[in-house]
MMTF fields as JSON, N, C-alpha, C and O atoms, coordinates in Angstrom:
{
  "mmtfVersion": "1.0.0",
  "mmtfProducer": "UNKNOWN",
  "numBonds": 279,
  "numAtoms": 280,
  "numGroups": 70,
  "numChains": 1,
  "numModels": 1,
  "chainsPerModel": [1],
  "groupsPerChain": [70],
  "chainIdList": ["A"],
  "bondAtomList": [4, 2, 8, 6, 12, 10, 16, 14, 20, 18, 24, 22, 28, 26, 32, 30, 36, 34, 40, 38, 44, 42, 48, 46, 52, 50, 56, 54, 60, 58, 64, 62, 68, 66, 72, 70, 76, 74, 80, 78, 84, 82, 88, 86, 92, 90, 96, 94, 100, 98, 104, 102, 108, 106, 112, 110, 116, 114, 120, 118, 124, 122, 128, 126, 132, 130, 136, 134, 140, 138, 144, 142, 148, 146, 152, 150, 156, 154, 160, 158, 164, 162, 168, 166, 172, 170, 176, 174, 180, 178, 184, 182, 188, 186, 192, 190, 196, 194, 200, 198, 204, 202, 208, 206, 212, 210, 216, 214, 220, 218, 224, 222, 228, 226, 232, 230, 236, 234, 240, 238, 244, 242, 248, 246, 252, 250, 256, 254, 260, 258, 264, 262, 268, 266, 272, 270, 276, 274],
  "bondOrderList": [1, 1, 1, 1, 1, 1, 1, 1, 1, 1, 1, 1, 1, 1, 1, 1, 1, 1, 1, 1, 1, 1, 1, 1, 1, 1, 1, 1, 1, 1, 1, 1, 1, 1, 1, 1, 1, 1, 1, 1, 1, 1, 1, 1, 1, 1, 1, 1, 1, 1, 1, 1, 1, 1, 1, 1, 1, 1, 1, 1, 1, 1, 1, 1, 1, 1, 1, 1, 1],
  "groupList": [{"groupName": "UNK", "atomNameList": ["N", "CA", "C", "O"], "elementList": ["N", "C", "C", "O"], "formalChargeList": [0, 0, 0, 0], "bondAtomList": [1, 0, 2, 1, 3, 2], "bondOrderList": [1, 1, 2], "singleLetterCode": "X", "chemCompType": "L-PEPTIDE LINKING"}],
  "groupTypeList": [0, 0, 0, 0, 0, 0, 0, 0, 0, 0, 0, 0, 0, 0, 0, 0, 0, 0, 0, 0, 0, 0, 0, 0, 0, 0, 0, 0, 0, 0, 0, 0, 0, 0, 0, 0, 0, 0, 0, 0, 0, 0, 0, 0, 0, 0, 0, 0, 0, 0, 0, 0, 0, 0, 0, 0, 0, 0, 0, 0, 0, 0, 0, 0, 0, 0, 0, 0, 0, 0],
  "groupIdList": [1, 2, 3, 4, 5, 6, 7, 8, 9, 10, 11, 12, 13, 14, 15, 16, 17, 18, 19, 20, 21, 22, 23, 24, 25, 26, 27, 28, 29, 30, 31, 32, 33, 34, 35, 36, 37, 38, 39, 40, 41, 42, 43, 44, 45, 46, 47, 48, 49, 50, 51, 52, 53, 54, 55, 56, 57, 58, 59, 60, 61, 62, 63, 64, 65, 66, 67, 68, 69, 70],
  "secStructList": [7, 7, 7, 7, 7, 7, 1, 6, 6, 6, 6, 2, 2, 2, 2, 2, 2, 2, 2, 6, 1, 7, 2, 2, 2, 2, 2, 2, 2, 2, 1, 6, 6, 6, 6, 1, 7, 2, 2, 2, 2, 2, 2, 2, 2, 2, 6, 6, 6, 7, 7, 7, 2, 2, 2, 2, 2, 2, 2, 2, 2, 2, 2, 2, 2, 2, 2, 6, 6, 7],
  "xCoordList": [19.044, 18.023, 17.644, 18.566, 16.652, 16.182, 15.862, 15.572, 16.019, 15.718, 14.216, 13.741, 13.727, 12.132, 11.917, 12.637, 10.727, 10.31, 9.939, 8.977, 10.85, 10.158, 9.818, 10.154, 9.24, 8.992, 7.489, 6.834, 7.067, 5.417, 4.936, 3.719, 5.938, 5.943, 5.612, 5.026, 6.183, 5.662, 3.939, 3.303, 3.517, 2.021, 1.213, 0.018, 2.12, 1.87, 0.569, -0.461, 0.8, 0.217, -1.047, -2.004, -1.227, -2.541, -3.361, -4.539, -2.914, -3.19, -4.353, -5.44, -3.547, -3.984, -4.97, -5.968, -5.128, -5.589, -7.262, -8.184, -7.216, -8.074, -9.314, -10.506, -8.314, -9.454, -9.501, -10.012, -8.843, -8.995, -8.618, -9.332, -7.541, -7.131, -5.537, -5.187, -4.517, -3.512, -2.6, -3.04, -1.746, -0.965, -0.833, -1.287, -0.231, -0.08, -1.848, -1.932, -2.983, -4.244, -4.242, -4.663, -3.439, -3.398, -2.41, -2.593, -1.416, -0.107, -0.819, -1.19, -1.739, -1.824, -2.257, -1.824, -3.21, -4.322, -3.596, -4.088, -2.925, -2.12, -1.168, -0.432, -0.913, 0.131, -0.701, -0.294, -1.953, -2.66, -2.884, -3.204, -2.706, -2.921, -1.61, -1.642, -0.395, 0.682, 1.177, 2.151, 0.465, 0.437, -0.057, 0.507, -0.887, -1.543, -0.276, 0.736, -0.578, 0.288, 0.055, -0.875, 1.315, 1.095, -0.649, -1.431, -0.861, -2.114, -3.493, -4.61, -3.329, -4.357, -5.016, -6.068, -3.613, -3.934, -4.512, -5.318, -4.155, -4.351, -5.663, -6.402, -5.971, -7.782, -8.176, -8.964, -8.079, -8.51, -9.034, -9.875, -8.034, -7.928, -8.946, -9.829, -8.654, -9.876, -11.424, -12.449, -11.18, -12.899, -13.18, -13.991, -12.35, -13.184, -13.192, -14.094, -12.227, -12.172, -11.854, -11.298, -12.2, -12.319, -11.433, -11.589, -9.993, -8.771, -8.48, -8.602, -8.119, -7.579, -6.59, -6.391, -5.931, -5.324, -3.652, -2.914, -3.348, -2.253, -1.976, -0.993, -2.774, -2.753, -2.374, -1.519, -3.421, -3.435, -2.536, -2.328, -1.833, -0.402, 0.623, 1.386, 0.746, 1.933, 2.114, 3.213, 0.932, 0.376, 1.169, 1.915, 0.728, 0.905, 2.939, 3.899, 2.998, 4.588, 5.517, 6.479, 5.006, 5.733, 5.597, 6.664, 4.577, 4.673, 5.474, 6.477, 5.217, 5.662, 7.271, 8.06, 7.552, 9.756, 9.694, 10.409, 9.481, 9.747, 9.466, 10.048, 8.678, 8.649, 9.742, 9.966, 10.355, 11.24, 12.51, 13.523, 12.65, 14.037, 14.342, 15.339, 13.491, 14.018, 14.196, 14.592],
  "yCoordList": [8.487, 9.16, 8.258, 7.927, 7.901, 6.997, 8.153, 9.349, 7.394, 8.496, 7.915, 6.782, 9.294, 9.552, 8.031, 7.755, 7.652, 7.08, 7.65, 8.405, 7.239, 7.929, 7.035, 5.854, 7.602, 6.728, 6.521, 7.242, 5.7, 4.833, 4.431, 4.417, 4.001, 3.332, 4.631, 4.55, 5.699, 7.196, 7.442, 8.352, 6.408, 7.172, 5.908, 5.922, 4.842, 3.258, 3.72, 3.047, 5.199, 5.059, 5.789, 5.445, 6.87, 6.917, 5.906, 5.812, 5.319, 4.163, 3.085, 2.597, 3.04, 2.655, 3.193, 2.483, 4.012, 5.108, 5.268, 5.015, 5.681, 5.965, 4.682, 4.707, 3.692, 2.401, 1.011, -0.104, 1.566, 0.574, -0.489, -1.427, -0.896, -2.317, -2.14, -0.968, -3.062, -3.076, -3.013, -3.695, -2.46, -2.44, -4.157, -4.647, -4.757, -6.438, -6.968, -7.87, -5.868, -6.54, -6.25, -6.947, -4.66, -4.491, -5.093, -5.43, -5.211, -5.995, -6.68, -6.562, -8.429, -9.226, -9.527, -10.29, -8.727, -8.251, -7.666, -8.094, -7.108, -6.719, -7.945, -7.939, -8.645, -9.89, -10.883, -11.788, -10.517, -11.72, -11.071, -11.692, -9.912, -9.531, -8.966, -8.056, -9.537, -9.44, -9.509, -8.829, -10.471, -10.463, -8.887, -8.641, -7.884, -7.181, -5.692, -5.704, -4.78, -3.448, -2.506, -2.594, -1.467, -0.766, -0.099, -0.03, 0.302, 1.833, 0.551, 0.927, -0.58, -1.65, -1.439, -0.901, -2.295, -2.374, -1.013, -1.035, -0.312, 1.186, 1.589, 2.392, 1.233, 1.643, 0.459, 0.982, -0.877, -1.434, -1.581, -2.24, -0.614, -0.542, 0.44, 0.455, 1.739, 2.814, 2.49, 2.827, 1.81, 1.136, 0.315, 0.57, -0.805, -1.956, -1.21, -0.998, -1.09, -0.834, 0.877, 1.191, 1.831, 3.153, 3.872, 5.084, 3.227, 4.078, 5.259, 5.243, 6.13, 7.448, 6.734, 5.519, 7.717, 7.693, 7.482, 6.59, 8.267, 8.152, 7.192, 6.604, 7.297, 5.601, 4.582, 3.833, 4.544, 3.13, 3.076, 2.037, 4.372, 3.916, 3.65, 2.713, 4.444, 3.84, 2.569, 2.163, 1.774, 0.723, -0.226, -1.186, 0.405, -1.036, -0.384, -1.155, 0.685, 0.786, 0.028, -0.62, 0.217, -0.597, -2.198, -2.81, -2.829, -3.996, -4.316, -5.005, -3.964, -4.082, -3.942, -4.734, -2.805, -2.914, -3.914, -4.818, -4.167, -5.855, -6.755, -7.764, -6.948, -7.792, -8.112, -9.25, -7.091, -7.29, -7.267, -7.132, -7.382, -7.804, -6.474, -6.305, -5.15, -3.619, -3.125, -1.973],
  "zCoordList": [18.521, 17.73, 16.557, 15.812, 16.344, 15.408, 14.008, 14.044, 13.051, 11.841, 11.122, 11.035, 10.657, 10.842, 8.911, 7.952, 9.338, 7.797, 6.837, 6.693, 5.994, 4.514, 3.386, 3.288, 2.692, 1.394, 1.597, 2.349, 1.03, 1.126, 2.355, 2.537, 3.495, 4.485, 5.689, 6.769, 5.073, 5.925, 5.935, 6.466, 5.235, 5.262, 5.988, 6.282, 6.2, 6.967, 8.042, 8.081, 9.069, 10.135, 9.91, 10.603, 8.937, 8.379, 7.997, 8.344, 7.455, 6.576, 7.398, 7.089, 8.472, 9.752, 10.236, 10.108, 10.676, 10.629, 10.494, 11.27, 9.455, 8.231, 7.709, 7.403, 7.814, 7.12, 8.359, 8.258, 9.342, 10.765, 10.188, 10.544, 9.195, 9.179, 9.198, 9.054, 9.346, 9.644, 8.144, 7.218, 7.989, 6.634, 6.206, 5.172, 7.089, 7.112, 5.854, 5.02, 6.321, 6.05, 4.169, 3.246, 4.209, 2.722, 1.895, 0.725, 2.506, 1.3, 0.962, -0.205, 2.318, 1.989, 0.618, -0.245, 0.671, -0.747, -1.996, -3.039, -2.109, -3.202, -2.931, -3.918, -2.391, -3.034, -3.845, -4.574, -3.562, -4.521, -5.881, -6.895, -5.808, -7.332, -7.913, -8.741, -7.452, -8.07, -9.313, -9.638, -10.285, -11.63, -12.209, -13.275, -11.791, -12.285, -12.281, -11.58, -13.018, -12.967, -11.605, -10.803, -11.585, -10.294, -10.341, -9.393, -11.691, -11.586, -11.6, -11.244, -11.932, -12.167, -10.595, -10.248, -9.566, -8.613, -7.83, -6.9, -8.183, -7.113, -7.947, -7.378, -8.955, -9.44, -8.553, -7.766, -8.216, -7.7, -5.764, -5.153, -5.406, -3.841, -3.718, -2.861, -5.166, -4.761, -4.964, -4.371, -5.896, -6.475, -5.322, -4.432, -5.436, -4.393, -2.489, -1.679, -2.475, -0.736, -0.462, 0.59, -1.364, -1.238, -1.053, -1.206, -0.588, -0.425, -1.504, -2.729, -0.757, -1.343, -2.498, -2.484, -3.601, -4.142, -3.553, -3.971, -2.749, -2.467, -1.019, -0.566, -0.769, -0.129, -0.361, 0.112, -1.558, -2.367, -3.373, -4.0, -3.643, -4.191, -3.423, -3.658, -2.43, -1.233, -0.792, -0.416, -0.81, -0.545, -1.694, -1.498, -2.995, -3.971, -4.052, -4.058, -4.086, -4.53, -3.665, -4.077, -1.935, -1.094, -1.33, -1.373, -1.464, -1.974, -3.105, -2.922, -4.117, -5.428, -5.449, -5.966, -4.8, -4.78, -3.396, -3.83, -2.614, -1.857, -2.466, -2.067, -3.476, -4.167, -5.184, -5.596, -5.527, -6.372, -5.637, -6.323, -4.265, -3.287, -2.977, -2.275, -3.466, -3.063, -1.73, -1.545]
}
């Protein structure tokens, strides 16, 4: 029995989903604006490329703790 995903990575297949690009397509993009804060980036995913709110935070939180070795 495999155990179900949780966290940020639980909303991975909407994500998918929803904006027809691959999660791989959004990190990439939030790794380039890594210098910037979590709420910077997530006004930025909703302004520029329209993502929902909680998307586009799942998005930058999962990046952001791998980034930091989490």
């Amino acid at each position: 029995m495999t155990d179900a995903v949780k966290g940020p990575a639980s909303y991975f297949p909407s994500i998918e989903k929803t904006y027809g690009q691959p999660v791989s397509h959004w990190l990439n993009m939030i790794a380039d604006l890594s210098d910037r804060k979590h709420m910077e980036i997530v006004t930025w995913l909703k302004a520029t490329h329209k993502l929902g709110h909680g998307h586009a935070n799942a998005l930058v939180a999962y990046a952001l703790a791998k980034g930091k070795g989490a």
